[in-house]
N, C-alpha and C positions, 0 to 999 in steps of 0.2 A: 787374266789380265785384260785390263781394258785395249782394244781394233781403233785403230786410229781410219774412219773410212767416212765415207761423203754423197754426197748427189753424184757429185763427177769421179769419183773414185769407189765406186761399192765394190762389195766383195763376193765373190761368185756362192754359189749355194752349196756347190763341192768344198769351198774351204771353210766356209760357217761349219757345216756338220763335222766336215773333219777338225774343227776347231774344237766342239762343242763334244767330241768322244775325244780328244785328249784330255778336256777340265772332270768328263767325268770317268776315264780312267785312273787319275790322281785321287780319284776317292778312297779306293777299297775297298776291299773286303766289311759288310757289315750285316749284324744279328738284324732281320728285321722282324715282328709279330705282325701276324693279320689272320684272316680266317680266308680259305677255300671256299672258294665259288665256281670257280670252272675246271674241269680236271677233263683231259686229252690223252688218253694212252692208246696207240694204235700201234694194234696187232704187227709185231715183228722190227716196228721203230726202236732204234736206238735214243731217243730223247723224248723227254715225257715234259706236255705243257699243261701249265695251272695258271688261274690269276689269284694274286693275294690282295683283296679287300682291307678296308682299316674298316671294321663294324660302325663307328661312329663318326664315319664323314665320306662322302660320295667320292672315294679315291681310290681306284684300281690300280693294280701294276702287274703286267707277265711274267712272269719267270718260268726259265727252263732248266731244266737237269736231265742229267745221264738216266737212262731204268735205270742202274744200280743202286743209285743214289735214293729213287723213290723206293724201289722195291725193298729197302730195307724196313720203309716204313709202312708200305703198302696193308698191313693186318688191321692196323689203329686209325691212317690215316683216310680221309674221302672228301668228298664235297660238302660243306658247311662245317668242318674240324679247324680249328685252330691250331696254327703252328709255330715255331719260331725256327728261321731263315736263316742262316750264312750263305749271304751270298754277293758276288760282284755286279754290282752297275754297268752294264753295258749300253753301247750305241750302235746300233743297224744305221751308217751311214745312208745305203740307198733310199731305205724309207725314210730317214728320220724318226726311229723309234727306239724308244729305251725299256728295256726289262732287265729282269734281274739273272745273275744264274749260277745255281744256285749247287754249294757244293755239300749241304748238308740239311737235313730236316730231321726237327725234333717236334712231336706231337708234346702242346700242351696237355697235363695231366689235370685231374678235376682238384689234386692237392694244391697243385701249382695256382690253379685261378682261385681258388680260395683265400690263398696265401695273397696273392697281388691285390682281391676285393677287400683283405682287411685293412691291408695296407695303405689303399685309396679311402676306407672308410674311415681310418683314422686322421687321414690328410683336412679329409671334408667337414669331419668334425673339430677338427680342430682350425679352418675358419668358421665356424660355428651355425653351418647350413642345417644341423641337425639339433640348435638350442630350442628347449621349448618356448623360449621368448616370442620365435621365430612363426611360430604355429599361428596362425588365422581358423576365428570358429567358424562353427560351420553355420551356417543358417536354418532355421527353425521349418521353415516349409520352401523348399523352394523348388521355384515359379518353373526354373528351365535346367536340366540336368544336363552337363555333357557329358558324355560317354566314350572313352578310347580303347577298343577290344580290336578280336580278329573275326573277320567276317564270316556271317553266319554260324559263330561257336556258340560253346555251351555257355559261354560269361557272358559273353550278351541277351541268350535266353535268360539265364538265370537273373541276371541285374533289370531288364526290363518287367518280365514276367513281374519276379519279386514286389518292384515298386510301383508297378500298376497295382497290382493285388492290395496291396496298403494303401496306396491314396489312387484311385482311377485316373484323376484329375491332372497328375504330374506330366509333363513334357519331358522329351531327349531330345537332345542333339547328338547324333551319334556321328562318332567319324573309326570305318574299318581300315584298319592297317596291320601288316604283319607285325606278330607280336614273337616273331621269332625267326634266326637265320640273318645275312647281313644286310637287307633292309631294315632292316623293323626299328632299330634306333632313328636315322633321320626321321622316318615318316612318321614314327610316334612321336618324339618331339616336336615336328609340324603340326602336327594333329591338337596337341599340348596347346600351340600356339596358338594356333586358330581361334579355340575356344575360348583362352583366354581374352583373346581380343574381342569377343561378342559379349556385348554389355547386360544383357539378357541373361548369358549364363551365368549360375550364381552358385554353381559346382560343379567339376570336374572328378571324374572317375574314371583310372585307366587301371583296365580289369583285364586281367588272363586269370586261364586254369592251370590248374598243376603241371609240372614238368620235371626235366633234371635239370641240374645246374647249367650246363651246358644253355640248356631252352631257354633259362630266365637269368642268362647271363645280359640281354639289352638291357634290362630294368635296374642292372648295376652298373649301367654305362656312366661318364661320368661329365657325358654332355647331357645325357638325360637327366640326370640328378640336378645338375646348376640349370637345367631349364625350368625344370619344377620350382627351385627355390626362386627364382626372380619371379613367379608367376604373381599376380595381384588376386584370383580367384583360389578359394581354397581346393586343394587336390585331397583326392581321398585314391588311397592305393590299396588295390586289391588283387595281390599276383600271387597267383597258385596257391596251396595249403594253408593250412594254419603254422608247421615247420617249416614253412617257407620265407626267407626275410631278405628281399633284395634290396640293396641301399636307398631302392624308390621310396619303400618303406618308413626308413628314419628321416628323411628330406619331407614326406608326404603331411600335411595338417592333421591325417586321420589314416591311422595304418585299418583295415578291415581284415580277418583273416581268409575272407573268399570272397570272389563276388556277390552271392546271398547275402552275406554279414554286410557287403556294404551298400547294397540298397535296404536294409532294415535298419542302417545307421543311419544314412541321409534322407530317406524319407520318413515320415513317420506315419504311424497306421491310423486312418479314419476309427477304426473303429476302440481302439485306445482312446484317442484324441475324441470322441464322442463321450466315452465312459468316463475319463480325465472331467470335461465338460460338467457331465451330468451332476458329477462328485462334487464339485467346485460350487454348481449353481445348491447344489441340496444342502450343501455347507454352509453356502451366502442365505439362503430362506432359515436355516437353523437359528443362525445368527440374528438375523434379522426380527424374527418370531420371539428370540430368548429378549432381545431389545426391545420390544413392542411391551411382551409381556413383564418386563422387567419394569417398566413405565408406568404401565396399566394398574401395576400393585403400590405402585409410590404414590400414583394419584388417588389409586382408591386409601391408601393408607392416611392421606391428605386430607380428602373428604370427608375421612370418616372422624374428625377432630372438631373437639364441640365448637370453636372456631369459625370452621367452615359450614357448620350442617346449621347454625342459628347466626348469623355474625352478627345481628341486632345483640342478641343475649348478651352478651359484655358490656353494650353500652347501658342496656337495662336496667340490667345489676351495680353499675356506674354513679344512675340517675339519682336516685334516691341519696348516695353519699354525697354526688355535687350539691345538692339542695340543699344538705345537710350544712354543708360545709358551706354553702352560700348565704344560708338564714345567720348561722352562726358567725359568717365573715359581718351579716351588717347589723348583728346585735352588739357587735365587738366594736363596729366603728360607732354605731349610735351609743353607747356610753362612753365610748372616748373621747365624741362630741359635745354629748353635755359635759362630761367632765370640764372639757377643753374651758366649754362655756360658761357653768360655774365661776370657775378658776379665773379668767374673764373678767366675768361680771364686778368678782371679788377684787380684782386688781384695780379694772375701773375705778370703782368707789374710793381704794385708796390713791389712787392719784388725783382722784375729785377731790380728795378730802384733803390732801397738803399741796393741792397745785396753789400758786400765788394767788390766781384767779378769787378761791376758795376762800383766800386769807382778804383779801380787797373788799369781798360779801359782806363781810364780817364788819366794815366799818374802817380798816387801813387802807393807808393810802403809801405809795412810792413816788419820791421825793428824786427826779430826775435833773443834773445839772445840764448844761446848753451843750454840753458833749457829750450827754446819754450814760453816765456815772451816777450811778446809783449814790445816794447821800446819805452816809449811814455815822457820821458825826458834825456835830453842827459845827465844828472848826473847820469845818472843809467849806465854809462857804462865807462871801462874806456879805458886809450889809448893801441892801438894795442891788441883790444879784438875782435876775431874773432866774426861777425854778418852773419845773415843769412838774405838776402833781399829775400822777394818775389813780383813780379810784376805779371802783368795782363797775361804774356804768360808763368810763369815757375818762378824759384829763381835761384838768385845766393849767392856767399858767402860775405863777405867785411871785409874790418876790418876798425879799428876807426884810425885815424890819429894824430899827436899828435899835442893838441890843442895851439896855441899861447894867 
């Protein structure tokens, strides 16, 4: 409940604490899991002190028990075992401190963590941090490699060695951190971090060697697993064996089954990549060669056509038919000219021969009235009506006489 208190009325630090062990006396009794880190048993003491860590978050807590209590477990249980707790929250007023204490300890079994990693593997899966959708490739050559192992081990030798041996040229960034015991999750997901935030790196490799369950139990943590999946750069995971598959695994862009495997997967070998090369360019000059030659026989094939090797000769052989045909076009038109002309001449004549003109030669004359009416009965005209004669060389005028 919320302390009604003030500037002018605070409340002393004997009743805060003794406040603050009644709210957590009201808790109870409770199961808690964590892993041993500190364990205190001195010779003849009646109370035996441990701290219990949470592996994936920088959070200690004391707790004490009776020896009977430990000693029951004392075969199974030691420093870096994971346990599960029944026990009460207490408060050490004088100090201000709280530990647990604890009326019973049960050693996690390897069935037991089994059974809870598939459990969580199934969680995880099923927000879909392990769809292939999900999966980022990997890059072709890349410039800067990070690296997150345990310092001075054999997965760092082998991942470097390896990737030098195949490209010399390749860089690390390496970052060491425990890759086992209850450090090794923060700091490996820091380490995670780091690299991902460097623009440079352009893969990420967190390698260990073989172990037991227990050892590559951080790499099934499940703050390491969702760190890896919000990463932006692709993670390649390579922890312990080939039978080995920690949920880093199915969260990872590229599971390797050892560290060798996965600097042979993310780098690739110079000298592959030369002979690749080599293939490529003898293939392209193959090609290139079958095209040439391919060309070389179309144009000789071209060339070799009577066409090409004389191209005068067609019009040659041409010549003699045009002349032919030209002599013969203008013997055609020259008789259908005289024809024409003949035929002409002929027509002439008879229209010389019945034109009026022709008939006036002759000795007639036309007999025109003063309105150009031909006068072709002498009732059409009367006496002393001036007429207009025309003969063969000109006209003259007349007039009609009066008839008897």
């Amino acid at each position: 409940m919320a302390v009604n208190t003030s500037a002018d009325a605070p409340m002393p630090v004997g009743e805060v604490s003794r406040l603050i062990g009644g709210w957590i006396d009201r808790l109870g009794a409770v199961w808690v899991e964590g892993q041993i880190t500190q364990l205190s048993r001195r010779p003849g003491a009646g109370v035996v002190f441990l701290t219990l860590r949470d592996p994936s978050y920088d959070i200690s807590v004391s707790v004490t028990c009776f020896r009977q209590v430990f000693d029951a477990v004392s075969d199974v249980v030691g420093e870096g075992a994971r346990v599960v707790v029944l026990a009460k929250p207490e408060w050490y007023a004088p100090r201000g401190q709280l530990s647990l204490r604890a009326a019973e300890i049960r050693p996690v079994g390897v069935g037991e963590l089994l059974a809870r990693l598939e459990q969580l593997k199934k969680s995880l899966a099923a927000e879909g941090l392990f769809a292939p959708e999900r999966k980022k490739a990997l890059p072709f050559l890349p410039q800067l490699v990070g690296l997150v192992c345990g310092r001075a081990s054999a997965a760092e030798r082998d991942v470097l060695e390896n990737a030098r041996h195949r490209w010399p040229a390749v860089r690390f960034e390496v970052r060491n951190v425990p890759v086992q015991g209850v450090h090794a999750v923060p700091q490996v997901v820091q380490a995670v971090k780091e690299l991902d935030a460097l623009d440079d790196v352009d893969v990420i490799i967190v390698a260990r060697g073989g172990g037991s369950v227990e050892d590559l139990l951080p790499f099934s943590d499940e703050q390491l697993v969702r760190a890896v999946a919000a990463c932006r750069t692709p993670v390649v995971s390579a922890i312990g064996h080939e039978p080995d598959t920690p949920l880093l695994d199915y969260v990872a862009d590229l599971r390797a089954s050892t560290p060798t495997d996965a600097a042979k997967k993310v780098v690739p070998d110079v000298g592959e990549e030369y002979e690749r090369v080599r293939m490529l360019r003898d293939r392209a000059r193959r090609c290139v060669q079958g095209l040439v030659d391919r060309e070389e026989r179309g144009l000789a094939h071209a060339l070799a056509r009577p066409s090409m090797e004389d191209p005068h000769r067609m019009v040659d052989e041409r010549e003699d038919q045009v002349a032919a045909l030209l002599g013969r076009g203008r013997r055609t038109l020259g008789h259908l000219l005289d024809r024409a002309d003949s035929e002409l001449g002929h027509t002439h004549a008879r229209v010389v021969a019945l034109s009026p003109a022709a008939t006036l030669k002759r000795g007639y004359a036309v007999l025109q009235r003063a309105d150009g009416h031909v006068v072709r009965d002498p009732g059409e005209v009367a006496p002393q009506e001036a007429l207009r004669a025309r003969v063969a060389e000109g006209e003259f005028n007349v007039r009609v006489d009066v008839q008897e």
